[in-house]
VEXDREN-2710 file (C-alpha; in Angstrom, 1 decimal):
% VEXDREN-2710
k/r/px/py/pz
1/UNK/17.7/-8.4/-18.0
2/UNK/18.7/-7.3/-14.7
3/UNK/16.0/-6.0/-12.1
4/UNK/17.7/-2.6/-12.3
5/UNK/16.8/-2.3/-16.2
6/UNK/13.3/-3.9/-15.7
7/UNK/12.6/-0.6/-13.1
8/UNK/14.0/1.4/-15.3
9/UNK/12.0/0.1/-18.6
10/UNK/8.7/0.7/-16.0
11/UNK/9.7/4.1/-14.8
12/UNK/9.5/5.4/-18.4
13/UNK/5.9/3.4/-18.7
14/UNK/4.4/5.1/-16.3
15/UNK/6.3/8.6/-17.3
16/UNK/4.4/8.2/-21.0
17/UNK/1.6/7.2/-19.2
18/UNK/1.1/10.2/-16.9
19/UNK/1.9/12.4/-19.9
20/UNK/-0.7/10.9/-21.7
21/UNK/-3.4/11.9/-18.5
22/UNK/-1.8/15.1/-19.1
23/UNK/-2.6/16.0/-22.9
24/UNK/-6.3/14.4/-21.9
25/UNK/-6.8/16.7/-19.3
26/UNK/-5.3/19.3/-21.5
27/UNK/-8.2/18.9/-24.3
28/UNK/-10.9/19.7/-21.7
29/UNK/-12.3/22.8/-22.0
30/UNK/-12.6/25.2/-18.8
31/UNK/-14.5/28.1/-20.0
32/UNK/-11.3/29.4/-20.9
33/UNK/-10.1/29.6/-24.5
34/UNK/-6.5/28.2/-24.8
35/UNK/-4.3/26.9/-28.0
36/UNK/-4.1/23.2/-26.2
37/UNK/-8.1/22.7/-26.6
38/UNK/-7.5/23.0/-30.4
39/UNK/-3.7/22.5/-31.5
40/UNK/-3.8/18.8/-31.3
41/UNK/-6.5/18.5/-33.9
42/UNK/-6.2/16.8/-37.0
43/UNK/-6.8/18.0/-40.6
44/UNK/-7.1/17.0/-43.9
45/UNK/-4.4/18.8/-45.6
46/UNK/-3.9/17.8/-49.2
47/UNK/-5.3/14.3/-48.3
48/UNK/-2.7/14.5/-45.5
49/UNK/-3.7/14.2/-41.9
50/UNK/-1.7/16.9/-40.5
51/UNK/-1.6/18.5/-37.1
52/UNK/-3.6/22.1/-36.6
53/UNK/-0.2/23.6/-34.9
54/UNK/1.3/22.8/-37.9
55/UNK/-1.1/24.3/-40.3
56/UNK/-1.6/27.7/-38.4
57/UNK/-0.7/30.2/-35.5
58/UNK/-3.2/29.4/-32.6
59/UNK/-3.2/33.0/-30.5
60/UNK/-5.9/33.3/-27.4
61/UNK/-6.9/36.8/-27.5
62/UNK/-8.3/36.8/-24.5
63/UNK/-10.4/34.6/-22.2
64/UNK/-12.5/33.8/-24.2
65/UNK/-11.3/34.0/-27.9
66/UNK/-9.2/31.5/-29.7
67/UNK/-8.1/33.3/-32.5
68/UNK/-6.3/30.8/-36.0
69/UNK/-4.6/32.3/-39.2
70/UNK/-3.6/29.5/-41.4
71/UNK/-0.5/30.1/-43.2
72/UNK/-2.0/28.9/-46.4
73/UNK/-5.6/30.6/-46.6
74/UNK/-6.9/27.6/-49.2
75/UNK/-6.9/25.3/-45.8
76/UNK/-9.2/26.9/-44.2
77/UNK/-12.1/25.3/-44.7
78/UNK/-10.6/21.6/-44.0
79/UNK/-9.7/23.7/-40.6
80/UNK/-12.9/24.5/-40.1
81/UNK/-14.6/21.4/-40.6
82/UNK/-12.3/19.6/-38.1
83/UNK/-13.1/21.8/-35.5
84/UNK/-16.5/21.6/-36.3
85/UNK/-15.7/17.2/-36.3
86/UNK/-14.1/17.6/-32.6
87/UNK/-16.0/17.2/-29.3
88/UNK/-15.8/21.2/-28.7
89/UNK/-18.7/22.1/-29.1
90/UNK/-18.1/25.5/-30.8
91/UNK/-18.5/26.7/-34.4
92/UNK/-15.7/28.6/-35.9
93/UNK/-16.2/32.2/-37.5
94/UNK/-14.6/32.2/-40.8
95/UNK/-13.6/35.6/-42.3
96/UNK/-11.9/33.9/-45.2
97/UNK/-8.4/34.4/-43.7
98/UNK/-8.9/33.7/-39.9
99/UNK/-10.8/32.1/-37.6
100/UNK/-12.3/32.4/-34.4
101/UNK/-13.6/30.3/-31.8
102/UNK/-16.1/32.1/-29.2
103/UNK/-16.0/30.1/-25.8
104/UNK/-19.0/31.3/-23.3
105/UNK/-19.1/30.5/-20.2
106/UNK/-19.9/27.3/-19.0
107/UNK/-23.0/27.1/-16.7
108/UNK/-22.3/25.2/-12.7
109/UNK/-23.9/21.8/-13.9
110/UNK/-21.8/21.5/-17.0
111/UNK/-18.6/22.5/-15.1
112/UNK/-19.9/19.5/-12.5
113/UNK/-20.3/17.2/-15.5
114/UNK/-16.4/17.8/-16.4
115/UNK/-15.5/17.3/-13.6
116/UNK/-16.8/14.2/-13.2
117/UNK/-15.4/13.7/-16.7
118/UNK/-11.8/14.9/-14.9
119/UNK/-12.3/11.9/-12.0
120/UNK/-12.9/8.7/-15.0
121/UNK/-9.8/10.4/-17.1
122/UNK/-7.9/10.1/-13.6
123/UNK/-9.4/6.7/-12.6
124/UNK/-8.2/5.5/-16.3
125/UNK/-4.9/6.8/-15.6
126/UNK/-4.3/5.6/-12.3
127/UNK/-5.8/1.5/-13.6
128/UNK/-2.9/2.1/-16.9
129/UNK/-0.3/2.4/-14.2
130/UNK/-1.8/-0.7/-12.1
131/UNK/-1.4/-2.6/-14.9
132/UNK/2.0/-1.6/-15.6
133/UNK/3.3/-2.6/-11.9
134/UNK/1.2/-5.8/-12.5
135/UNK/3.4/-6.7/-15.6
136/UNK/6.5/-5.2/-13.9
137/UNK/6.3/-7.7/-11.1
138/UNK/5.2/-10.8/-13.0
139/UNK/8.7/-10.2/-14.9
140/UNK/10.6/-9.3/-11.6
141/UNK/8.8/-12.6/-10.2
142/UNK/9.8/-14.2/-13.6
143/UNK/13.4/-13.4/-13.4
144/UNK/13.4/-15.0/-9.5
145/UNK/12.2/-18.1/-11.2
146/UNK/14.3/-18.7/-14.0
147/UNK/17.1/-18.6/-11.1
148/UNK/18.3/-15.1/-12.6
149/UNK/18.0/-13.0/-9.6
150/UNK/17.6/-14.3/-5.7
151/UNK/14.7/-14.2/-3.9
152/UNK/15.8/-11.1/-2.1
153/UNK/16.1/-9.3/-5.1
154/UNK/13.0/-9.9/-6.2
155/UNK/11.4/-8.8/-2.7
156/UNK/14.1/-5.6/-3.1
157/UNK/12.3/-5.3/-6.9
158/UNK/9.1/-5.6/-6.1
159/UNK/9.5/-3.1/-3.0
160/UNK/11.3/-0.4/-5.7
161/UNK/8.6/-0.9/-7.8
162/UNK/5.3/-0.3/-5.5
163/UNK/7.5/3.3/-4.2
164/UNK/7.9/4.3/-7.7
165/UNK/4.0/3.2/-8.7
166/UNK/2.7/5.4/-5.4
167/UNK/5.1/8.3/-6.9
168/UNK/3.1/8.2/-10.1
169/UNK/-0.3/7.3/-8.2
170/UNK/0.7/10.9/-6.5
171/UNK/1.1/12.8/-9.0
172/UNK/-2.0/11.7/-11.1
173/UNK/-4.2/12.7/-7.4
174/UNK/-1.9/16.1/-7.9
175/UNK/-2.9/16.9/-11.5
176/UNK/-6.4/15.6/-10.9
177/UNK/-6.4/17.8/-8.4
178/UNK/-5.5/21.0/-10.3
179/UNK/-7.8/20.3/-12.9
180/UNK/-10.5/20.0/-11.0
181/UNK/-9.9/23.4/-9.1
182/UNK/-9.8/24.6/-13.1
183/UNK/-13.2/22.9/-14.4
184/UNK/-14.8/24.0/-10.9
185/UNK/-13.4/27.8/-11.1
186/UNK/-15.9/30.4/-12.2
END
């Protein structure tokens, strides 16, 4: 394995593990209702565990109104008890066909608590792609070792490899950034 490959290999690391942060920050609720907070649950269909977004259409009706219409009515209930299983904190309004998820609005010391909620999520993130570049440059220093690349590649690696780690250390700052504006926002 050349050096090339080995930064290559790590770029897409640190890509799955920024869109990981992303999908986390995506399931905290902001006083606003959106599909994300919900679509990703899981539910027992048929003794299948099956994806929400597959089971039903997720609409927000408005701010705060998540509205879901299963395509098959008889999985409603399972629906409903996996929302009721998730870390929401709301209880579902069953009509027998739909249901629908009130969000009120949260109060200043819960939007603080998210937010500090928001900064561990991002510290998490930003330590997943430490440990990344810490595996990427024992295998860089590895390669220089077993004589397969020169010392100057390795210092050339290991160079590459810190820029592209501070790209991604960026970014998470950026979308930490943005979703703190979000939990903060009345």
């Amino acid at each position: 394995m050349t050096t090339k490959e080995l930064l290559h290999n790590t770029e897409e690391k640190l890509k799955k593990a920024l869109e990981s942060l992303n999908r986390e920050f995506s399931e905290i609720r902001t006083g606003r209702a959106s599909p994300h907070l919900v679509e990703g649950l899981h539910v027992d269909y048929y003794g299948t565990p099956t994806l929400l977004k597959q089971l039903a259409s997720i609409s927000a009706q408005d701010a705060h109104l998540l509205v879901i219409q299963p395509w098959d009515v008889s999985a409603i209930v399972e629906i409903e008890k996996s929302i009721l299983k998730s870390n929401l904190g709301i209880t579902p309004s069953n009509d027998g066909k739909i249901l629908r998820l009130s969000f009120p609005q949260l109060s200043k010391d819960r939007r603080q608590e998210l937010a500090k909620q928001v900064h561990q999520m991002s510290e998490e993130g930003r330590i997943s792609l430490r440990t990344i570049r810490r595996d990427a440059k024992e295998a860089i220093e590895k390669l220089e070792k077993d004589k397969i690349i020169s010392e100057d590649d390795k210092f050339r690696g290991i160079d590459e490899l810190q820029k592209m780690v501070d790209k991604y250390i960026a970014k998470v700052d950026e979308v930490l950034k943005l979703k703190e504006k979000e939990v903060l926002e009345f």
